[in-house]
DSSP file (Angstrom, degrees, kcal/mol; ACC not computed):
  #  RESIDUE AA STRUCTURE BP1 BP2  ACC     N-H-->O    O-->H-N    N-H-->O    O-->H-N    TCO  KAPPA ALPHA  PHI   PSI    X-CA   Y-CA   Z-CA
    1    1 A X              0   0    0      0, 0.0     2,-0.0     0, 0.0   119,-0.0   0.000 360.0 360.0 360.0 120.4   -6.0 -159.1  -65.7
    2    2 A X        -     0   0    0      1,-0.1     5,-0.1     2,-0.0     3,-0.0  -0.199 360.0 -97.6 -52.9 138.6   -5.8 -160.7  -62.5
    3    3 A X     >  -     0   0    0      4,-0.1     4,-0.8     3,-0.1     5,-0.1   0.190  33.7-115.4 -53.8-169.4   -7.1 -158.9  -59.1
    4    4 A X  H >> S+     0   0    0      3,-0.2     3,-2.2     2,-0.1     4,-1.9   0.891 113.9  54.8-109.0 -72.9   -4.2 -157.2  -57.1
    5    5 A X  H 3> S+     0   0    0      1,-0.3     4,-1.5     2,-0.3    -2,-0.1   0.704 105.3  47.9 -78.3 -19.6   -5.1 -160.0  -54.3
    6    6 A X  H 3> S+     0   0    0      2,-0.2     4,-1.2     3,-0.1    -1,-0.3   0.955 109.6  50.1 -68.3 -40.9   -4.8 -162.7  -56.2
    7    7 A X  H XX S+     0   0    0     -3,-2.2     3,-1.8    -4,-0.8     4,-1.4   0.951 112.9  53.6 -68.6 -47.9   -1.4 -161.7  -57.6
    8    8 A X  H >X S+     0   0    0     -4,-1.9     4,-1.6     1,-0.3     3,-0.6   0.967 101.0  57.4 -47.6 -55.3   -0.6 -161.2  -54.1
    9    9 A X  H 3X S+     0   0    0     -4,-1.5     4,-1.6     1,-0.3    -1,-0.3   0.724 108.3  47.7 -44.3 -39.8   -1.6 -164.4  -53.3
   10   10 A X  H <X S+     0   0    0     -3,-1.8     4,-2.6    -4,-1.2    -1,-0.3   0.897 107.1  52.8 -79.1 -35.0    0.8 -165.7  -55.6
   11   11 A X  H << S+     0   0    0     -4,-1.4    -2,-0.3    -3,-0.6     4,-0.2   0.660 106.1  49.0 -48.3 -47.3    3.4 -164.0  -54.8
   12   12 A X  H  X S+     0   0    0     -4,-1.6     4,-2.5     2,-0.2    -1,-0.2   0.633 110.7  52.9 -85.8 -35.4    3.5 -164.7  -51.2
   13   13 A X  H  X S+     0   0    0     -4,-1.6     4,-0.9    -5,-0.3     5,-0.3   0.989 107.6  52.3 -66.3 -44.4    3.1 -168.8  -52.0
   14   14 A X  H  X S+     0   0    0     -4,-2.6     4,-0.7     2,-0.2    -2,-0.2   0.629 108.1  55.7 -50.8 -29.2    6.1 -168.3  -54.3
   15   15 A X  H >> S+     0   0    0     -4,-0.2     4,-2.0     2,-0.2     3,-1.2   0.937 113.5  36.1-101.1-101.1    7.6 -166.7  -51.0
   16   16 A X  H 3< S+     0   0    0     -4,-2.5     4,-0.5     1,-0.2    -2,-0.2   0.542 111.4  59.8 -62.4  13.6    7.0 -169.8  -48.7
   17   17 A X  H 3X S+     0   0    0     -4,-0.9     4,-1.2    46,-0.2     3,-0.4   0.846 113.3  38.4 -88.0 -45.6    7.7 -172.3  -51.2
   18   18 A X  H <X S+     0   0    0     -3,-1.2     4,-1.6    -4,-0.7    -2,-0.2   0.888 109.5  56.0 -56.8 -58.1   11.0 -170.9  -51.5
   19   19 A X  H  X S+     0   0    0     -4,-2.0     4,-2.1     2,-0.2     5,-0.3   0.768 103.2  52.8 -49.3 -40.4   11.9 -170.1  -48.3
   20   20 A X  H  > S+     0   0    0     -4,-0.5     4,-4.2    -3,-0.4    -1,-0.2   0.965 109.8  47.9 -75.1 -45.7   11.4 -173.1  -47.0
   21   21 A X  H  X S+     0   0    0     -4,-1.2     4,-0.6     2,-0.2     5,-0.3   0.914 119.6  46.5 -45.7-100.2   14.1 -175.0  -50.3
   22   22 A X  H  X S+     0   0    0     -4,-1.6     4,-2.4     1,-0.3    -2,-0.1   0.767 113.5  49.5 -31.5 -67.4   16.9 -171.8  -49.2
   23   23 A X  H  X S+     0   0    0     -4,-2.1     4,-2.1     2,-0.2    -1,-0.3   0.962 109.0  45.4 -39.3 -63.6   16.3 -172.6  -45.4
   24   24 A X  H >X S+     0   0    0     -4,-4.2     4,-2.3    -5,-0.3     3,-1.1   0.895 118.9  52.1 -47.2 -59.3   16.9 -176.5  -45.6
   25   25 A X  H >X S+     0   0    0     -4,-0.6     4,-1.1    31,-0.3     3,-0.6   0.841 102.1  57.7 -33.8 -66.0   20.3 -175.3  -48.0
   26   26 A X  H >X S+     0   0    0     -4,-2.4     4,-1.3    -5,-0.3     3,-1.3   0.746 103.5  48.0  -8.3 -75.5   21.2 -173.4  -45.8
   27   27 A X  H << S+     0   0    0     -4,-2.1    -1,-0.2    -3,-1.1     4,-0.2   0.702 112.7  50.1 -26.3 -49.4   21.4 -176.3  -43.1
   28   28 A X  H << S+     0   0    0     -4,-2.3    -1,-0.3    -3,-0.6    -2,-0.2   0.351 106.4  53.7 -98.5  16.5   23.2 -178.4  -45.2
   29   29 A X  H << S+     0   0    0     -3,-1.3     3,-0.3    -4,-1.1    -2,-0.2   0.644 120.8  29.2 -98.3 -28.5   25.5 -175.9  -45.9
   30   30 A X  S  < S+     0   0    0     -4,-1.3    -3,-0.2    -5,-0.4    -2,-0.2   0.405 127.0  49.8-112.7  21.9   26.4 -175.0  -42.2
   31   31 A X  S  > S+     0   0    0     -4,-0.2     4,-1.6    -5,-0.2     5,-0.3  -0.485  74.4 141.7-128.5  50.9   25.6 -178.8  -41.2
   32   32 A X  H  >  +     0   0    0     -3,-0.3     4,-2.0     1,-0.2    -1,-0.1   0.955  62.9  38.5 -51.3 -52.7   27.5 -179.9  -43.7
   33   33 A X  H  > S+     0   0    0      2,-0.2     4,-2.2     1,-0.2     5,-0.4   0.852 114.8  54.6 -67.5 -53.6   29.2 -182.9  -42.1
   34   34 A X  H  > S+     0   0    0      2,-0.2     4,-1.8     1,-0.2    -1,-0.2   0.967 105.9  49.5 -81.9 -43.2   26.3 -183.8  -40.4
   35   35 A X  H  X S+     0   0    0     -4,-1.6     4,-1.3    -8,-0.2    -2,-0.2   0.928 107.0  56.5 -42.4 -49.3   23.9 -184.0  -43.6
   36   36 A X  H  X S+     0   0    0     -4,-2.0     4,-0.9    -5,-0.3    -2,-0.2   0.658 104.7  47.2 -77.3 -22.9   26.1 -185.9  -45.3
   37   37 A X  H  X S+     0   0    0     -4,-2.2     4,-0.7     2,-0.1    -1,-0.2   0.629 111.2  56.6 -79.6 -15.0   26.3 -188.8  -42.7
   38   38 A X  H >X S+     0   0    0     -4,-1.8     4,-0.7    -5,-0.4     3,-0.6   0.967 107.0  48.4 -82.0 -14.9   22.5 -188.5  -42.7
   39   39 A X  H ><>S+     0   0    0     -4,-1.3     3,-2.7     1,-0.3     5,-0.9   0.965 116.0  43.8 -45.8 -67.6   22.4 -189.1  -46.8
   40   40 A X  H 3<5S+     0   0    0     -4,-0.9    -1,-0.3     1,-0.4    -2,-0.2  -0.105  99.8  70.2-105.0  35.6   24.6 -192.1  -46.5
   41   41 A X  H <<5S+     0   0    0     -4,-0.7    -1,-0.4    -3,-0.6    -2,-0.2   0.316 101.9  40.6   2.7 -58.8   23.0 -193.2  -43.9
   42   42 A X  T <<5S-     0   0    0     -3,-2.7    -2,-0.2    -4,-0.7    -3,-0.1   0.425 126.7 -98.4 -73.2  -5.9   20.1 -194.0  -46.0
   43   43 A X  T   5S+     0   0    0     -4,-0.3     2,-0.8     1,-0.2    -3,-0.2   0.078  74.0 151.7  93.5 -16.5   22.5 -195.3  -48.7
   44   44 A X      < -     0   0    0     -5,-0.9    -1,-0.2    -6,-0.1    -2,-0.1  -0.268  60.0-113.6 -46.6  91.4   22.3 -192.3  -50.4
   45   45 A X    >   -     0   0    0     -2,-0.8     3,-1.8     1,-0.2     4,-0.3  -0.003  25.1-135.1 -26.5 106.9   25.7 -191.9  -52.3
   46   46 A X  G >  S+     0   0    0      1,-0.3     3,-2.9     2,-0.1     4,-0.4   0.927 105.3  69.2 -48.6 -35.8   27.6 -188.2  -50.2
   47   47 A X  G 3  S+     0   0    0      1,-0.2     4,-0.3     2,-0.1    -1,-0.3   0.608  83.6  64.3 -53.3 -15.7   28.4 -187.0  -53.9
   48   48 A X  G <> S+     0   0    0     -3,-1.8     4,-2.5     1,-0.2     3,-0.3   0.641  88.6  71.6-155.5 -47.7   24.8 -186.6  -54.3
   49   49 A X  H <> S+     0   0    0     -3,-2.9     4,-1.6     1,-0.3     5,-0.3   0.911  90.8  55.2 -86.7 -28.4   24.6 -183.4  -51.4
   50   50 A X  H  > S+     0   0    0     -4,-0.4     4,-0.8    -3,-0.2    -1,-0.3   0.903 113.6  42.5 -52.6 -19.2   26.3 -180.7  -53.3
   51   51 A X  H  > S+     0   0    0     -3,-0.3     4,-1.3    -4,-0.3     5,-0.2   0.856 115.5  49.5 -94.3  -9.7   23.6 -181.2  -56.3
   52   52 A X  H  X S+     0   0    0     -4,-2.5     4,-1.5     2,-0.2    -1,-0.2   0.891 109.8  49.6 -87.1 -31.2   20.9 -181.5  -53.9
   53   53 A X  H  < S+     0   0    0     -4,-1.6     5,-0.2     2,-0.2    -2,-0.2   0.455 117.1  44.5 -14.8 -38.6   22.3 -178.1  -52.1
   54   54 A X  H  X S+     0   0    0     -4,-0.8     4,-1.1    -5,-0.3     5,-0.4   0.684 109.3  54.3-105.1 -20.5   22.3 -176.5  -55.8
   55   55 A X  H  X>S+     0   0    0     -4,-1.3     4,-1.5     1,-0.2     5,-0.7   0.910 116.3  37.4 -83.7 -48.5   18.9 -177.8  -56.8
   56   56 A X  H  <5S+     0   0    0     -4,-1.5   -31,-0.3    -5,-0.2    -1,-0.2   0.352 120.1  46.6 -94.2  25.1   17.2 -176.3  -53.8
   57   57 A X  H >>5S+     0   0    0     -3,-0.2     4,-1.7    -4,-0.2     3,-0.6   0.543 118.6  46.4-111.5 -53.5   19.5 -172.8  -53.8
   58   58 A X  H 3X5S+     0   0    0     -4,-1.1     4,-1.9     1,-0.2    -2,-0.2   0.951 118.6  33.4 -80.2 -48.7   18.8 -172.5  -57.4
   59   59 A X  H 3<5S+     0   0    0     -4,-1.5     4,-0.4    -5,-0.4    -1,-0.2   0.733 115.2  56.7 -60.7 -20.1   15.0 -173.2  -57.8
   60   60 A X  H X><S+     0   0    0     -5,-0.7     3,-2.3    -3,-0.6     4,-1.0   0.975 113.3  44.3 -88.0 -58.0   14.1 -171.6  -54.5
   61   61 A X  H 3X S+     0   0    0     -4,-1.7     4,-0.8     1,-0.3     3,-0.4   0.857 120.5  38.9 -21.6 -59.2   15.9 -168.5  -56.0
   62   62 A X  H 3<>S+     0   0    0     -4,-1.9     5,-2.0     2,-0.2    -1,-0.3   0.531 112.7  53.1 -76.9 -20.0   14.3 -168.9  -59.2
   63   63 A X  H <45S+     0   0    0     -3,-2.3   -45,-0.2    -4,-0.4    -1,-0.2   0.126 109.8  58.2-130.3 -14.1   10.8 -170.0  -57.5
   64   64 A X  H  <5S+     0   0    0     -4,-1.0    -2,-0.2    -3,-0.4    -3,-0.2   0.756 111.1  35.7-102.4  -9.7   11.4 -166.4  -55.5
   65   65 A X  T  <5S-     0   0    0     -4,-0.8    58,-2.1    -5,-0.2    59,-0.2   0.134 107.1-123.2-115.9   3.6   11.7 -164.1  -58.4
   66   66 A X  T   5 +     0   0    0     -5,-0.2    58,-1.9    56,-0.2     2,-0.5   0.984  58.8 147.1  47.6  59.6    9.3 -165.8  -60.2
   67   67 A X  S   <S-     0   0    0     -5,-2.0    -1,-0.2     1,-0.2     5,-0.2  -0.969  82.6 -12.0-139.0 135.7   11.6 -166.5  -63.5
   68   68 A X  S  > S+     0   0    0     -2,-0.5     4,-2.5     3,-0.1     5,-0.3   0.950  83.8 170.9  23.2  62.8   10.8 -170.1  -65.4
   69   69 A X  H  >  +     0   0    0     -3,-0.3     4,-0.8     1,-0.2     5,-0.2   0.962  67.5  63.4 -59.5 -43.7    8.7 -170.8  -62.1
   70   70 A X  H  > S+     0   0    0      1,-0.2     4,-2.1     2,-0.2    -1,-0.2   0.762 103.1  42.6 -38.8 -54.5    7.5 -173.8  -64.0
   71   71 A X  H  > S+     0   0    0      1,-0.3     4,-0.8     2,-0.2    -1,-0.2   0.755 117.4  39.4 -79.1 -38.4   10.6 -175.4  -64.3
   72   72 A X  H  X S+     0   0    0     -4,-2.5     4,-0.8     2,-0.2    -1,-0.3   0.579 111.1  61.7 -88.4   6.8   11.9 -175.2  -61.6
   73   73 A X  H  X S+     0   0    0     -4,-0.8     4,-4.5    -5,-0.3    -2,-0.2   0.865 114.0  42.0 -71.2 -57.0    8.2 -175.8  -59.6
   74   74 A X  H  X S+     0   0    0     -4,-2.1     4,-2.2     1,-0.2     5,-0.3   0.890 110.8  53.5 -72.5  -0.5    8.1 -179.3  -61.3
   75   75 A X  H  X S+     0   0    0     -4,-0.8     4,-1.8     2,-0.2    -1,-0.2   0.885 114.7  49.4 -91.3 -30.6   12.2 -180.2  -60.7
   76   76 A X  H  X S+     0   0    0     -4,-0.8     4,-2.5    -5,-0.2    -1,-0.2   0.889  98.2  58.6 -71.5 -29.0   11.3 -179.4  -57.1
   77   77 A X  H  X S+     0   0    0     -4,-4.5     4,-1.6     2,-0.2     5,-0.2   0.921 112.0  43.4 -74.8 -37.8    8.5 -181.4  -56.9
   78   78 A X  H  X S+     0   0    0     -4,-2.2     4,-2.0     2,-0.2     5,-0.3   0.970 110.0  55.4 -40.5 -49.6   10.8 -184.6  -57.8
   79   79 A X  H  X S+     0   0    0     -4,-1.8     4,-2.9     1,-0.3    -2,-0.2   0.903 116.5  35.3 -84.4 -35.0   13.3 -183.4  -55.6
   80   80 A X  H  X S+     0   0    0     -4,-2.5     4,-1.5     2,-0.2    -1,-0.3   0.855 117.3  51.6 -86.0 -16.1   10.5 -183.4  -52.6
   81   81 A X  H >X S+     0   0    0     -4,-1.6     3,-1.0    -3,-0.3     4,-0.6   0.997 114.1  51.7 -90.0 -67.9    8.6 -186.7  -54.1
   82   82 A X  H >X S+     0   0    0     -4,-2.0     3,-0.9     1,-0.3     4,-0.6   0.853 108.5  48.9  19.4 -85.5   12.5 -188.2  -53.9
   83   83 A X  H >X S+     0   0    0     -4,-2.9     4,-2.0    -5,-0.3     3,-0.6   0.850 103.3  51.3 -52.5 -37.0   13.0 -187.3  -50.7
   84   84 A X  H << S+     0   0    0     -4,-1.5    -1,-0.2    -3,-1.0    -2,-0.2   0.162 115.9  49.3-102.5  28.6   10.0 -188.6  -48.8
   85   85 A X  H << S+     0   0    0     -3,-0.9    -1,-0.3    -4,-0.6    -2,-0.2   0.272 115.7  43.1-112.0  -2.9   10.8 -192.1  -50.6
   86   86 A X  H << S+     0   0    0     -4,-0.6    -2,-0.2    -3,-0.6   -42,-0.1   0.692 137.6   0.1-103.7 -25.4   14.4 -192.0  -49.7
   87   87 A X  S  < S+     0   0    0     -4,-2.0    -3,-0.1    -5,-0.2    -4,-0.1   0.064 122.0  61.8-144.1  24.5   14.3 -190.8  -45.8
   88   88 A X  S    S+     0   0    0     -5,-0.1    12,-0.1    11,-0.1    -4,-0.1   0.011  72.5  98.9-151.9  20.4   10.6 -190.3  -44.7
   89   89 A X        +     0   0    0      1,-0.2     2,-3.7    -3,-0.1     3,-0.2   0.769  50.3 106.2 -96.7 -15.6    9.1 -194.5  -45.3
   90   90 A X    >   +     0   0    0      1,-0.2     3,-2.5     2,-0.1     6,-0.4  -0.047  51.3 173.6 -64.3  66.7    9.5 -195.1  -41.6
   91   91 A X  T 3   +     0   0    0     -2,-3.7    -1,-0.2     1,-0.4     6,-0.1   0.568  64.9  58.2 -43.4 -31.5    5.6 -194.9  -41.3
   92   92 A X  T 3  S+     0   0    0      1,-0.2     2,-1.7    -3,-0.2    -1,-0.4   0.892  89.1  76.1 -89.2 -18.8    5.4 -195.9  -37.6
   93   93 A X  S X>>S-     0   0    0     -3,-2.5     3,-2.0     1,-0.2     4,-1.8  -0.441  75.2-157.6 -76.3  87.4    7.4 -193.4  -36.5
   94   94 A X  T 345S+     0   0    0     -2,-1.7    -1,-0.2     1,-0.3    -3,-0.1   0.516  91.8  64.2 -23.2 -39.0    5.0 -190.3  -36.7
   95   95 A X  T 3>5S+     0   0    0      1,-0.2     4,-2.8     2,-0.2    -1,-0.3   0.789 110.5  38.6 -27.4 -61.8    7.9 -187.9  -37.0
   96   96 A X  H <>5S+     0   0    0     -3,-2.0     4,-2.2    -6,-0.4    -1,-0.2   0.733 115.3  53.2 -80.5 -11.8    8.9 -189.6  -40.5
   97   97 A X  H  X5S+     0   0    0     -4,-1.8     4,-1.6    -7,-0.3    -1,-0.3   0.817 109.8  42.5 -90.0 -26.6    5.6 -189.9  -41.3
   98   98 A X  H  ><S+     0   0    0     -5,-0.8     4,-2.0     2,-0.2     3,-0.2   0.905 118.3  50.5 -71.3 -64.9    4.6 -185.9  -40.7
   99   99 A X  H >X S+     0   0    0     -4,-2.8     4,-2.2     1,-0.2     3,-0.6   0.857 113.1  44.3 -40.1 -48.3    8.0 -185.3  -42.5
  100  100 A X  H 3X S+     0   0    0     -4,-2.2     4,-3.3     1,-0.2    -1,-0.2   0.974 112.7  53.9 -63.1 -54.8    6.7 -187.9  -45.7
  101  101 A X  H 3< S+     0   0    0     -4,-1.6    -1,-0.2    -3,-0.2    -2,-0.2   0.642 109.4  48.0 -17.0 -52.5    3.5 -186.2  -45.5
  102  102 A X  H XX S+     0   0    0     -4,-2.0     3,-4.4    -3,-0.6     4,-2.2   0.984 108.9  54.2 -48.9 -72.2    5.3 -182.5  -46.0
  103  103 A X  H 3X S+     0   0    0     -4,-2.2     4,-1.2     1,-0.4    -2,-0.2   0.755 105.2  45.7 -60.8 -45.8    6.9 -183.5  -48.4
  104  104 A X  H 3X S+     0   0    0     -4,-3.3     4,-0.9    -5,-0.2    -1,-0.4   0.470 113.5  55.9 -57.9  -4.7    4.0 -184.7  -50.3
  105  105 A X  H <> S+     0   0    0     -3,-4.4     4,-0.5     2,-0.2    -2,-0.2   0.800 112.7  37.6 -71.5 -58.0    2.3 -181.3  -49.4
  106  106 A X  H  X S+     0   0    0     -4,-2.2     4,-2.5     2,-0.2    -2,-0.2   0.653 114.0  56.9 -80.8 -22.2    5.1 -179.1  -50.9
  107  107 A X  H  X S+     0   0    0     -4,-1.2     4,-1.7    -5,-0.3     3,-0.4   0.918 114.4  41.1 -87.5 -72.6    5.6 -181.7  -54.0
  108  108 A X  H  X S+     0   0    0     -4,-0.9     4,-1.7     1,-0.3    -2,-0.2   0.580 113.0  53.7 -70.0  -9.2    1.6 -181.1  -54.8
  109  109 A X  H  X S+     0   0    0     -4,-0.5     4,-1.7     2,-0.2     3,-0.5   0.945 110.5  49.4 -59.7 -67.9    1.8 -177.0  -54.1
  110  110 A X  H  X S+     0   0    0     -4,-2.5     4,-4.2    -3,-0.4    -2,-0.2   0.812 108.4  54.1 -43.6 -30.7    4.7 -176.8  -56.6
  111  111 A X  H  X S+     0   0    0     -4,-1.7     4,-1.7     2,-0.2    -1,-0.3   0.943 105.1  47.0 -85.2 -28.5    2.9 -178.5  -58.9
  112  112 A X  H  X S+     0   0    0     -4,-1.7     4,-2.6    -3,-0.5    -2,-0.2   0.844 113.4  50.5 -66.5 -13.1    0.1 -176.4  -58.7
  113  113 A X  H  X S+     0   0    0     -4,-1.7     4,-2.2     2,-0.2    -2,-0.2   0.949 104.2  57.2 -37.7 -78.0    2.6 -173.9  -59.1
  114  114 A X  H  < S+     0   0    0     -4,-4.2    -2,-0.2     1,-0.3    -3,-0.1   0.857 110.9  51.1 -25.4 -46.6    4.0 -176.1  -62.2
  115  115 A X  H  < S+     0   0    0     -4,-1.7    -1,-0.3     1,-0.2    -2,-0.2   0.824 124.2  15.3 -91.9 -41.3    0.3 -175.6  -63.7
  116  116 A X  H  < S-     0   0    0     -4,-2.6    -1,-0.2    -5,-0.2    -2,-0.2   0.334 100.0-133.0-132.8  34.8   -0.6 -172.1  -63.6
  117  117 A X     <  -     0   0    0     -4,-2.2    -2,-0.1     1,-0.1     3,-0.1   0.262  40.4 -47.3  53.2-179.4    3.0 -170.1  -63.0
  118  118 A X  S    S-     0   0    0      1,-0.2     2,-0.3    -4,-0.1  -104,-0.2   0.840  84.0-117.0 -64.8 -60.6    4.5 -167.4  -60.8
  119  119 A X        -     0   0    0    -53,-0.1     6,-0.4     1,-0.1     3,-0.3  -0.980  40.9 -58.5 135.0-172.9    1.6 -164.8  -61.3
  120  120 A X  S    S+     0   0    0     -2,-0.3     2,-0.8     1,-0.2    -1,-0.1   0.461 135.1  54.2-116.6  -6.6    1.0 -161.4  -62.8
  121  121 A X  S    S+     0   0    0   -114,-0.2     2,-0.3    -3,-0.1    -1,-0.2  -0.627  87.1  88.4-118.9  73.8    4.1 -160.4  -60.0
  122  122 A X  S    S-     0   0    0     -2,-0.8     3,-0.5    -3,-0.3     4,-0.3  -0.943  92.6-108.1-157.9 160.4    6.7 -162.7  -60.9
  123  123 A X  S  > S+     0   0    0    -58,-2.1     4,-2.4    -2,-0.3   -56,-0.2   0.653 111.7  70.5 -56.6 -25.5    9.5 -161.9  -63.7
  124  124 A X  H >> S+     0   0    0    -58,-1.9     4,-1.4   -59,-0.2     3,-0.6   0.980  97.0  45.9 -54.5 -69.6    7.7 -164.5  -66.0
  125  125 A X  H 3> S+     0   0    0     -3,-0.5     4,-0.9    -6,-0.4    -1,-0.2   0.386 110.1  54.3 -95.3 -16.1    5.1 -162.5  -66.5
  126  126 A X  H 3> S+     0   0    0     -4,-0.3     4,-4.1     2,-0.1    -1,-0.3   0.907 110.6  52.5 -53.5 -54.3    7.3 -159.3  -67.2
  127  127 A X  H <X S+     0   0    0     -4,-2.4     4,-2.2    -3,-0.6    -2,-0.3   0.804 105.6  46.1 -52.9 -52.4    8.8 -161.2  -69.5
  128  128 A X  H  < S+     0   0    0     -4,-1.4     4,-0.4     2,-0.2     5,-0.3   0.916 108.9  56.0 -62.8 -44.4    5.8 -162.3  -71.3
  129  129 A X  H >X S+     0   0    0     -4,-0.9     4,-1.6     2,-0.2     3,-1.2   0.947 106.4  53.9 -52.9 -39.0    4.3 -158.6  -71.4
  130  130 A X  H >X S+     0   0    0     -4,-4.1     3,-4.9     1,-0.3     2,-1.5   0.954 112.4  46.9 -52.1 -69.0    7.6 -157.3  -73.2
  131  131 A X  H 3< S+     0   0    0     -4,-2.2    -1,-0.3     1,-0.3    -2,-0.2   0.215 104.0  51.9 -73.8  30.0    7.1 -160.0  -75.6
  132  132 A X  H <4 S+     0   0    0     -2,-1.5    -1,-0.3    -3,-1.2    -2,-0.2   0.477 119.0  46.1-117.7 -47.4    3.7 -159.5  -76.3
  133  133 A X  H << S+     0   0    0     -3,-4.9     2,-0.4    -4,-1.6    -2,-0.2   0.815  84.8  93.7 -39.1 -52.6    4.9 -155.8  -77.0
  134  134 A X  S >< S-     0   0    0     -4,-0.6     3,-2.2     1,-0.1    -1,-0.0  -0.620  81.9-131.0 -84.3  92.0    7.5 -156.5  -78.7
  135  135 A X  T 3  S-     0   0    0     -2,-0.4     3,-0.1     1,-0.3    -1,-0.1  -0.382  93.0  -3.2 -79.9 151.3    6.5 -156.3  -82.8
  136  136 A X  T 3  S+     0   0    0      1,-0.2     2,-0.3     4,-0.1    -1,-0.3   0.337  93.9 141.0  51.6  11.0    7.9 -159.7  -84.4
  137  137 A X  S <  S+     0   0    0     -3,-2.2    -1,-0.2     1,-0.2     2,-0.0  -0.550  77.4   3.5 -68.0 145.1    9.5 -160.9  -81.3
  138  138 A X  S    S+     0   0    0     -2,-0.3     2,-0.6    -3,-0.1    -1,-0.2   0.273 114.8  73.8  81.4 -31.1    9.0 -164.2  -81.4
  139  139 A X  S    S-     0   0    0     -3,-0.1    -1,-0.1    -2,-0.0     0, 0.0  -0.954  82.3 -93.7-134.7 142.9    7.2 -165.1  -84.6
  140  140 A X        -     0   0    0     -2,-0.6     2,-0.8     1,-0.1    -4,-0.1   0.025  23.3-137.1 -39.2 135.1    8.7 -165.3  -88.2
  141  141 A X        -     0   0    0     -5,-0.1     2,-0.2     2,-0.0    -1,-0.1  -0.941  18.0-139.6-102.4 134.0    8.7 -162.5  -90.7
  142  142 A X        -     0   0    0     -2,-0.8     2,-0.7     1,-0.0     0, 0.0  -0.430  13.9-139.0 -83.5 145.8    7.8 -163.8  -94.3
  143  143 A X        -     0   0    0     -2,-0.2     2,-0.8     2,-0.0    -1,-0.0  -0.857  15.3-150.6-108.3  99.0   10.1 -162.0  -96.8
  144  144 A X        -     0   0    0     -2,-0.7     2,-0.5     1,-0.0    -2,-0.0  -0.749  15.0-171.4-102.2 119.7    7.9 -161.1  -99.9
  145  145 A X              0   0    0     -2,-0.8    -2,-0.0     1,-0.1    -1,-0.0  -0.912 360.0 360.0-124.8 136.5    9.9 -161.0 -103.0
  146  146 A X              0   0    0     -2,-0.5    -1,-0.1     0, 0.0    -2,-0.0   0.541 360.0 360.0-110.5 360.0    8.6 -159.8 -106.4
């Protein structure tokens, strides 16, 4: 069983990973207009910012309750490794270059995220205790007939 401060520990990265994915939605939900020229700006097709707006409201949700933290750890860590090759190459500009940097920060947290899940306080790990509980959840019953 993991120590209470380690499960804290997890708990509270799962917290600013998230938060930060909800914040940026957020933005481009009450900067709509102005997000969407900065996309196509880059070439970046505008259809594109509702699913980018639903990947980072739905995983940062998902990545905040700790439920299939894995999957949605590694779909974010595309979505940040994505980003800082689509809007973040201007290297001489320090600005893009902190931002490319972030991004590669947050993509390699999630993945450690990816690697060893939510934590002994995330819904995964409810989830798993039921079924560990749970007589014949999960594995077959053989039928013996004489």
């Amino acid at each position: 069983m993991p120590l209470p401060v380690t499960a804290a520990a997890a708990l509270v990265g799962r917290l600013l990973l998230a938060a930060i994915f909800l914040h940026e939605a957020w933005s481009k939900l009450t900067g709509y207009s102005a997000a969407l020229a900065y996309m196509q700006a880059f070439g970046v097709p505008g259809q594109l910012l509702p699913l980018a707006i639903a990947v980072e409201v739905g995983c940062g949700v998902l990545i905040l309750c700790g439920y299939h933290t894995r999957a949605a750890a590694l779909l974010l860590a595309g979505f940040c490794l994505v980003t800082a090759a689509l809007f973040h190459t201007k290297f001489g500009d320090r600005n893009q270059l902190l931002h490319f940097e972030k991004d590669l920060a947050i993509a390699g947290g999630l993945l450690v995220l990816f690697a060893h899940g939510g934590g002994a306080w995330a819904l995964d790990a409810l989830r798993a205790s039921r079924r560990r509980r749970a007589p014949g959840v999960g594995a077959r019953e053989e039928r013996v007939t004489i």
